[in-house]
Backbone atoms as SQL, in Angstrom:
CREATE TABLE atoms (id INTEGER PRIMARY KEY, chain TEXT, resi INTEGER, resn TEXT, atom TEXT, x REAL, y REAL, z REAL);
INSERT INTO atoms VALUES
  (1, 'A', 1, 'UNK', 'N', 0.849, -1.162, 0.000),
  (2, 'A', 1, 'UNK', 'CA', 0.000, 0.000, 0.000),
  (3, 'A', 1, 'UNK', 'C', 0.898, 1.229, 0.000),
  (4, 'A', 2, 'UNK', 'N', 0.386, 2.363, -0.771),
  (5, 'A', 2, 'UNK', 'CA', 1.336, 3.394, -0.873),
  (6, 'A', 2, 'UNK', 'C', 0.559, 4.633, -0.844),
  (7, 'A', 3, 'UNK', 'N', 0.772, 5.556, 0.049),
  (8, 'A', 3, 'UNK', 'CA', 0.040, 6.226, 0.773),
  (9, 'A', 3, 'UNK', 'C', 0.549, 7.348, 0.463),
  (10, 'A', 4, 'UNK', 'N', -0.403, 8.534, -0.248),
  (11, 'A', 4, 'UNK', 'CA', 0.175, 9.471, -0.370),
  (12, 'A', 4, 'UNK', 'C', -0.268, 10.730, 0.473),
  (13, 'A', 5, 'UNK', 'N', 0.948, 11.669, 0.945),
  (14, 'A', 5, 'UNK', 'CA', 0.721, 12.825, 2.053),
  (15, 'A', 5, 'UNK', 'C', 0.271, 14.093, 0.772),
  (16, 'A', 6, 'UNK', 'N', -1.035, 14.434, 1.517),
  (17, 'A', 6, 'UNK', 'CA', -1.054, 15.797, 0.594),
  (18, 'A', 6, 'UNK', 'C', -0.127, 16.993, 0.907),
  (19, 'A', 7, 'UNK', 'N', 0.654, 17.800, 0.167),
  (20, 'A', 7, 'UNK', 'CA', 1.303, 18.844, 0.413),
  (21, 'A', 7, 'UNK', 'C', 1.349, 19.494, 1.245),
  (22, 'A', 8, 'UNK', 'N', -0.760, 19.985, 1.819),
  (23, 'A', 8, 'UNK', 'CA', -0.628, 21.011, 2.740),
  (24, 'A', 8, 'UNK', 'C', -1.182, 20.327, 3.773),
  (25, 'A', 9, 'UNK', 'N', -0.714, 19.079, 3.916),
  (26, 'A', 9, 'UNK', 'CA', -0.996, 18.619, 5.461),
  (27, 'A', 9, 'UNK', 'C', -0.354, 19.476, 6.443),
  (28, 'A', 10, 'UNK', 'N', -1.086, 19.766, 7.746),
  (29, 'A', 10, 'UNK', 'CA', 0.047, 20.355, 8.724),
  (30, 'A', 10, 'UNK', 'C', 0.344, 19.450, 9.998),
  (31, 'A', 11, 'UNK', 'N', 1.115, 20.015, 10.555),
  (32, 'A', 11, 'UNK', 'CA', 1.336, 19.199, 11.090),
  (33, 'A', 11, 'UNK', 'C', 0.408, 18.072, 12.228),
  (34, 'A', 12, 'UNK', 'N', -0.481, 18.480, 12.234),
  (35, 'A', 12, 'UNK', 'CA', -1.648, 18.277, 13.370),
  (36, 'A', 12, 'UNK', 'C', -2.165, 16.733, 12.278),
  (37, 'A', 13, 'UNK', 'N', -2.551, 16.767, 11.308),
  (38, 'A', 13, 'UNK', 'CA', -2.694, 15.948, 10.588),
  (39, 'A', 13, 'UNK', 'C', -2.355, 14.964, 10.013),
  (40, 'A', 14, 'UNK', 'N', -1.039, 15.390, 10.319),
  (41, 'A', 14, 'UNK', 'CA', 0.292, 14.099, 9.584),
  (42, 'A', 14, 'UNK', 'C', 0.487, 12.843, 11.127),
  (43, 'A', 15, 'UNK', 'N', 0.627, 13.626, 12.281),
  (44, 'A', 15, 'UNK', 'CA', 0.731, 13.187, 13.155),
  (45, 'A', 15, 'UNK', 'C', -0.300, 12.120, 13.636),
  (46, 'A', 16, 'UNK', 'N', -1.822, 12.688, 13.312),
  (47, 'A', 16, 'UNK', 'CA', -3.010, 11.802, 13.173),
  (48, 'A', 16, 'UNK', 'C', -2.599, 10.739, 12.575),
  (49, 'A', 17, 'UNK', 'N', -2.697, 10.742, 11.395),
  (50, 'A', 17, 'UNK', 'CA', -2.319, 10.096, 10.441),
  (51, 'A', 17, 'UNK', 'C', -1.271, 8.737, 10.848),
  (52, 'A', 18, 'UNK', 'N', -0.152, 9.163, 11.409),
  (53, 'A', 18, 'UNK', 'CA', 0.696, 8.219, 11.850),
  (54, 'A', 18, 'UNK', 'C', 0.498, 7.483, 13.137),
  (55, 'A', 19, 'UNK', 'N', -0.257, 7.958, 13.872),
  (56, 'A', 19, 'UNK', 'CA', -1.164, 7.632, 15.219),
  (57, 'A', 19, 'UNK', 'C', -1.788, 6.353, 14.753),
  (58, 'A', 20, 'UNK', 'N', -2.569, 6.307, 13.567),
  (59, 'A', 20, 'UNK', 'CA', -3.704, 5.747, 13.119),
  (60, 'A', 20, 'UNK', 'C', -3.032, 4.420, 12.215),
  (61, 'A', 21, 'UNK', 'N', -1.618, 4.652, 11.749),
  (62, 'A', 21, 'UNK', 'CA', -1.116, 3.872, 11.079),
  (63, 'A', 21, 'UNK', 'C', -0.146, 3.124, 12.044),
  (64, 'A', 22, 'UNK', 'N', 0.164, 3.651, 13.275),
  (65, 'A', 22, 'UNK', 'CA', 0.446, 2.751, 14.379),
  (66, 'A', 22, 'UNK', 'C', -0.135, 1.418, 15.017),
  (67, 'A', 23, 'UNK', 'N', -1.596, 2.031, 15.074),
  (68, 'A', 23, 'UNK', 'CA', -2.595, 1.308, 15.520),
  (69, 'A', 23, 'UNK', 'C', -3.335, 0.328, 14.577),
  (70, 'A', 24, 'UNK', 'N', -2.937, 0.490, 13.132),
  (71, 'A', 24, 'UNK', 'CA', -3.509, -0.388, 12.311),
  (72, 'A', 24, 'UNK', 'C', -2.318, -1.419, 11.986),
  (73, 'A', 25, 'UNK', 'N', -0.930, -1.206, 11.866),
  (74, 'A', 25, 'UNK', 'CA', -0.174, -1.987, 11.292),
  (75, 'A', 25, 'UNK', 'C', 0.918, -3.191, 12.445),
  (76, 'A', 26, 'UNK', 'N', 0.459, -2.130, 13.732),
  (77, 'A', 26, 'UNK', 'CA', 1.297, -3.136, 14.964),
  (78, 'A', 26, 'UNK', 'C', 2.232, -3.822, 14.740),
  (79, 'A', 27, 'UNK', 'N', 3.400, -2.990, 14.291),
  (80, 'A', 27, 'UNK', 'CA', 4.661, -2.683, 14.230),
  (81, 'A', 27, 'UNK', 'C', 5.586, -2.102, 14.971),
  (82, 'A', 28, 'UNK', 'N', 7.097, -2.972, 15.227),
  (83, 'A', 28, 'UNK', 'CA', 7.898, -2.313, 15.431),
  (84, 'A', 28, 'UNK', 'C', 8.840, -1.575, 14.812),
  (85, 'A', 29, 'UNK', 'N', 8.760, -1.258, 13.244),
  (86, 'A', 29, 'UNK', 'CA', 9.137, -0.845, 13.359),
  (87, 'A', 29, 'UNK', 'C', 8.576, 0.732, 12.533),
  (88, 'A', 30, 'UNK', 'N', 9.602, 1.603, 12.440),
  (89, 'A', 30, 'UNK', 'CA', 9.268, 3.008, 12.693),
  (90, 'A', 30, 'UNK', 'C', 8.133, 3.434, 11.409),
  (91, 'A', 31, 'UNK', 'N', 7.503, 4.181, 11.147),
  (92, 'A', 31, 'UNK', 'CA', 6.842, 4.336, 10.230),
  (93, 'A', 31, 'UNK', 'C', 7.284, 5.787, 9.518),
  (94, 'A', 32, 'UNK', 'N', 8.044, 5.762, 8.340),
  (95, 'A', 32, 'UNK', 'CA', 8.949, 6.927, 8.168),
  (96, 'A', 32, 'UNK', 'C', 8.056, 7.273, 6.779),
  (97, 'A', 33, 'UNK', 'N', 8.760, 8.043, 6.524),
  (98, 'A', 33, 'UNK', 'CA', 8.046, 9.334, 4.834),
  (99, 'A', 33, 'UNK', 'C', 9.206, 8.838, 3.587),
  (100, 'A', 34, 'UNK', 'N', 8.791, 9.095, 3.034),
  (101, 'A', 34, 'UNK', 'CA', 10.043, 9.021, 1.495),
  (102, 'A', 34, 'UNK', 'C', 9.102, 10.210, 0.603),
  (103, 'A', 35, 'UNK', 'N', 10.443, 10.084, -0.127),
  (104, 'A', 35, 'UNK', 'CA', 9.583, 11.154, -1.788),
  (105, 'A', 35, 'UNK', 'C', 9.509, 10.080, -2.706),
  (106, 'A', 36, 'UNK', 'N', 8.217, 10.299, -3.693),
  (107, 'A', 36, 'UNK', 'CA', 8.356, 9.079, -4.719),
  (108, 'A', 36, 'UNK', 'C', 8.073, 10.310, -5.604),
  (109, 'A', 37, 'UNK', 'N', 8.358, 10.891, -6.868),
  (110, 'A', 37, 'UNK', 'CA', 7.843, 11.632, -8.254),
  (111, 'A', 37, 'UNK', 'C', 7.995, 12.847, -7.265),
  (112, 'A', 38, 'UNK', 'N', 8.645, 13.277, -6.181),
  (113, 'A', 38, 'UNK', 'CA', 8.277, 14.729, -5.882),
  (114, 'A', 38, 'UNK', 'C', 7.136, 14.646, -4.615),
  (115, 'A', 39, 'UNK', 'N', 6.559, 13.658, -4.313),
  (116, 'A', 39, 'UNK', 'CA', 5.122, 13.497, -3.727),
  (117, 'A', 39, 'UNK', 'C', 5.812, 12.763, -2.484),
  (118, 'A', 40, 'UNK', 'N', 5.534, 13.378, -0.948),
  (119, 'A', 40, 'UNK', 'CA', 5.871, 12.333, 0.017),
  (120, 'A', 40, 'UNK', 'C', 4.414, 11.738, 0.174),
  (121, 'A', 41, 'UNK', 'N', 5.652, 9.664, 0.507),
  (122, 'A', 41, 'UNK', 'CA', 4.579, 8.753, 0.571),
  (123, 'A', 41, 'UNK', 'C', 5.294, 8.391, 1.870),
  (124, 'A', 42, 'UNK', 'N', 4.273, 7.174, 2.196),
  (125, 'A', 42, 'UNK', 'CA', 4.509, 6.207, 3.178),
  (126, 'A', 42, 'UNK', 'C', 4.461, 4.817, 2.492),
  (127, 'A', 43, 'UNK', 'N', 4.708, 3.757, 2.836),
  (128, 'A', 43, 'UNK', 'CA', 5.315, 2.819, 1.798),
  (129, 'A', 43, 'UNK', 'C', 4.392, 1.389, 3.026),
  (130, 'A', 44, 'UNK', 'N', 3.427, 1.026, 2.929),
  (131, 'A', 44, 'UNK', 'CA', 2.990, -0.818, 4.107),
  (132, 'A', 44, 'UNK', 'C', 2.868, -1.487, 3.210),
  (133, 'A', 45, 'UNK', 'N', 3.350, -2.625, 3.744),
  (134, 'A', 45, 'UNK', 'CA', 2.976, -4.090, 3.488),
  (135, 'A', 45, 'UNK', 'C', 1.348, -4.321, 3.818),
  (136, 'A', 46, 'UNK', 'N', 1.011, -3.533, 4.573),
  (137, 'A', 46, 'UNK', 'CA', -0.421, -4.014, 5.201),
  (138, 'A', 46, 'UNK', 'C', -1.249, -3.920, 3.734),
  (139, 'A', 47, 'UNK', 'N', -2.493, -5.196, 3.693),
  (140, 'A', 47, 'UNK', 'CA', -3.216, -4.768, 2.612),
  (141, 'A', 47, 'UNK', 'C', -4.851, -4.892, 2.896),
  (142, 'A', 48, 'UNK', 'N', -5.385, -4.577, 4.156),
  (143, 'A', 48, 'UNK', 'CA', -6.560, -5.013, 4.386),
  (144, 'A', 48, 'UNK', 'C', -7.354, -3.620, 4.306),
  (145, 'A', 49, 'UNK', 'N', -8.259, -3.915, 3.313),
  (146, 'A', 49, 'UNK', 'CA', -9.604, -2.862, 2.683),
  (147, 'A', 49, 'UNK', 'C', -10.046, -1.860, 3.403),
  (148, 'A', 50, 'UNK', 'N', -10.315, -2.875, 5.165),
  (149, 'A', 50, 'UNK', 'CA', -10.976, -1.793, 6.133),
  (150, 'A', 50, 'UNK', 'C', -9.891, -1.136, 6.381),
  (151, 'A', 51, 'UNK', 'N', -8.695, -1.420, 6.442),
  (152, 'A', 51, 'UNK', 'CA', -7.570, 0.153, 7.029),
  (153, 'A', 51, 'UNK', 'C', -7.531, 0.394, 5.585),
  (154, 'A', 52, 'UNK', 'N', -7.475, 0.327, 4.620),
  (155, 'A', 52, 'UNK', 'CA', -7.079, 1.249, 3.936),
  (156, 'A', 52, 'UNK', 'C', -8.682, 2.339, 3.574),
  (157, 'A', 53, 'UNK', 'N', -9.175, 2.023, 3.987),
  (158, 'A', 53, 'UNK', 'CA', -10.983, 3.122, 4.122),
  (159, 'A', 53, 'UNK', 'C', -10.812, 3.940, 5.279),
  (160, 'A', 54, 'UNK', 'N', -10.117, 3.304, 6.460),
  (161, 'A', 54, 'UNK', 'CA', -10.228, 4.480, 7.476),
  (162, 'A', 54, 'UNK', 'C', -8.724, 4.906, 7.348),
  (163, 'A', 55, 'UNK', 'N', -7.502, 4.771, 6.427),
  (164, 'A', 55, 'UNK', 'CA', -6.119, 5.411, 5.723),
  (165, 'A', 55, 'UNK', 'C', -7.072, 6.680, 5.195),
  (166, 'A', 56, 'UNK', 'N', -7.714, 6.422, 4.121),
  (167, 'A', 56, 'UNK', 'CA', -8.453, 7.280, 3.412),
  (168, 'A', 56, 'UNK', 'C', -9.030, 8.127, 4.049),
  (169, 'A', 57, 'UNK', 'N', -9.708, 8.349, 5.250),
  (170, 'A', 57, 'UNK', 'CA', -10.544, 9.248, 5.742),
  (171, 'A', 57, 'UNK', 'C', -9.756, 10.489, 6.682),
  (172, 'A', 58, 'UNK', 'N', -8.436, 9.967, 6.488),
  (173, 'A', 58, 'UNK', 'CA', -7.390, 10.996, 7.521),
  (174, 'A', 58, 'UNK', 'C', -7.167, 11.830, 6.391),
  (175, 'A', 59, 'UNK', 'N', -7.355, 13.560, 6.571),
  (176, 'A', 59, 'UNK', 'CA', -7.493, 14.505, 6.154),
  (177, 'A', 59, 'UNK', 'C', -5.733, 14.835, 5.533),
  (178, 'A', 60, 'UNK', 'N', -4.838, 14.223, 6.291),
  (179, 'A', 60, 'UNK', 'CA', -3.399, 14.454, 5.385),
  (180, 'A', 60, 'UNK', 'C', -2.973, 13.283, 4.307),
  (181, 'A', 61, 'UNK', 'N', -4.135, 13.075, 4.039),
  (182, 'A', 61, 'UNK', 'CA', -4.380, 11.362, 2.572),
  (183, 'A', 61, 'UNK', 'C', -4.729, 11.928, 2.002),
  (184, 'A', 62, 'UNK', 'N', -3.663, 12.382, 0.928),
  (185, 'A', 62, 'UNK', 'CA', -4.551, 12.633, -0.675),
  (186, 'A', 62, 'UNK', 'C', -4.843, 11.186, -1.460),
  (187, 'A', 63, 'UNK', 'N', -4.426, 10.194, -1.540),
  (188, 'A', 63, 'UNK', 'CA', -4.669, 9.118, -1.930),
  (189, 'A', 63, 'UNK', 'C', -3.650, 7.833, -1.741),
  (190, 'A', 64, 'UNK', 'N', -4.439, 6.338, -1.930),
  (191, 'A', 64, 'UNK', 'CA', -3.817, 5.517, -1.378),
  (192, 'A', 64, 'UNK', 'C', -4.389, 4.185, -2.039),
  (193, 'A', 65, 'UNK', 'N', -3.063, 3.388, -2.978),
  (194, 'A', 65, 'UNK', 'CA', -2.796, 2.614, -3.991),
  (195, 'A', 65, 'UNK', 'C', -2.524, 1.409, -3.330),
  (196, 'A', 66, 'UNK', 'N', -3.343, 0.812, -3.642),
  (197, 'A', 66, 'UNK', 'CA', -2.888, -1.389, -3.386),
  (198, 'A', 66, 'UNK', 'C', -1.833, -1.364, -4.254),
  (199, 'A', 67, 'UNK', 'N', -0.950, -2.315, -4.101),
  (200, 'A', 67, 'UNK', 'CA', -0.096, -2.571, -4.737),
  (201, 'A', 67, 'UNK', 'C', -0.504, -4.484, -4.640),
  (202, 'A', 68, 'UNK', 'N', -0.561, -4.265, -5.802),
  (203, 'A', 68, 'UNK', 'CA', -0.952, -6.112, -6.685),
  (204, 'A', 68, 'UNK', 'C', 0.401, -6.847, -7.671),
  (205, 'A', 69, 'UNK', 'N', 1.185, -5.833, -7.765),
  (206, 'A', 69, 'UNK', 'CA', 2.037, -6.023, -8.529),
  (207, 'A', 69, 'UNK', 'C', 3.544, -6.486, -8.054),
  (208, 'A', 70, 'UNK', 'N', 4.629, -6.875, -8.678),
  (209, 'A', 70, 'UNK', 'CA', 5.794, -7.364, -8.386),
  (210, 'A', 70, 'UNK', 'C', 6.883, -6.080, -8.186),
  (211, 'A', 71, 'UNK', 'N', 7.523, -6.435, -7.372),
  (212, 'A', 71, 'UNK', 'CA', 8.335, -5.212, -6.657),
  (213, 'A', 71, 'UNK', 'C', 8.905, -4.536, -7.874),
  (214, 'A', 72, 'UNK', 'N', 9.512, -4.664, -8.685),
  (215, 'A', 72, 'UNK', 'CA', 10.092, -4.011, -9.794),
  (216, 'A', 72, 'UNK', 'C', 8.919, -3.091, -10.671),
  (217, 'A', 73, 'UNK', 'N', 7.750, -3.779, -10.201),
  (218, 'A', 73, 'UNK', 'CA', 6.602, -2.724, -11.239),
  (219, 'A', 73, 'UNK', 'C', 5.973, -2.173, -10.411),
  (220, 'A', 74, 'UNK', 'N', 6.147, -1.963, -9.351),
  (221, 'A', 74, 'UNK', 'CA', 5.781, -0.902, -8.240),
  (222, 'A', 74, 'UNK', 'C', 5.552, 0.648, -8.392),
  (223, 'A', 75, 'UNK', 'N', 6.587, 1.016, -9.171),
  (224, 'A', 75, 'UNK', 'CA', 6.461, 2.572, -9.310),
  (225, 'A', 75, 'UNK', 'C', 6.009, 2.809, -10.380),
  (226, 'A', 76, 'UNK', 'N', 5.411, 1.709, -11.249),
  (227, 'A', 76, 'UNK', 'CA', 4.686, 2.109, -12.205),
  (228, 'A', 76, 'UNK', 'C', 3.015, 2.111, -12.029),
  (229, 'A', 77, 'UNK', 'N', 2.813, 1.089, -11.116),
  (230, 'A', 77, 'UNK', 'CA', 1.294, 1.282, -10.535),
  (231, 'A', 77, 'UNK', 'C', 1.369, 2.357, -10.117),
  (232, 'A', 78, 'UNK', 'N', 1.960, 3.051, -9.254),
  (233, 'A', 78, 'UNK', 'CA', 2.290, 4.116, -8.304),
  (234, 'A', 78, 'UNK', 'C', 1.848, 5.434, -9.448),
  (235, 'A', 79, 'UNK', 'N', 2.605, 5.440, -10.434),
  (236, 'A', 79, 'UNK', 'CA', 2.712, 6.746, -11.423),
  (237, 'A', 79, 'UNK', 'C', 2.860, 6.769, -12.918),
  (238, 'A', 80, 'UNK', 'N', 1.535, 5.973, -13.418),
  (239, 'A', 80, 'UNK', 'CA', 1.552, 5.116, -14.776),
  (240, 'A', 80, 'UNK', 'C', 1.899, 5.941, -15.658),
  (241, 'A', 81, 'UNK', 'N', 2.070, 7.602, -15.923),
  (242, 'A', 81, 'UNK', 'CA', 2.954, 8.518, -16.808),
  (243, 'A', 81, 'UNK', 'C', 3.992, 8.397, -16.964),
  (244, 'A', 82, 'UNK', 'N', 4.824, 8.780, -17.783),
  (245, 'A', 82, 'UNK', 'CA', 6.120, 8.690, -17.727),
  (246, 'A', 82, 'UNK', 'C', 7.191, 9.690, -17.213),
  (247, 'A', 83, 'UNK', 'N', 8.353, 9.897, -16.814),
  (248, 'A', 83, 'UNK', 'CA', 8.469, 11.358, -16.712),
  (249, 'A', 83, 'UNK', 'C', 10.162, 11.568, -16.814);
């Protein structure tokens, strides 16, 4: 699953956000940011429907991609343009 942060999240939101992805993925370990195309994401293994509906409803989610595909075609589900 690949989770994307909208731009003008602030901080109050991002923090939600990671609160919520604590509590869904029950993990140790850390839950960090990357840039993918310019766009910070968050990157789970987790793939279950109901977290990714209440992923979706946190206000610093601009959107958020299953990944069905094999690790090498990852960033093309992710950003099917070219660039």
């Amino acid at each position: 699953m690949i989770i994307t942060i909208r731009s003008q999240a602030n901080s109050s939101e991002r923090s939600q956000l990671i609160a919520l992805l604590g509590r869904i993925i029950d993990s140790t370990h850390p839950i960090t940011t990357t840039k993918i195309a310019g766009r910070e994401v968050i990157v789970l293994e987790h793939k279950s429907l109901e977290a990714q509906a209440a992923i979706e409803q946190q206000p610093a989610v601009e959107r958020v991609v299953q990944v069905k595909t094999a690790y090498k075609l990852v960033s093309r589900a992710f950003q099917a343009e070219n660039t």
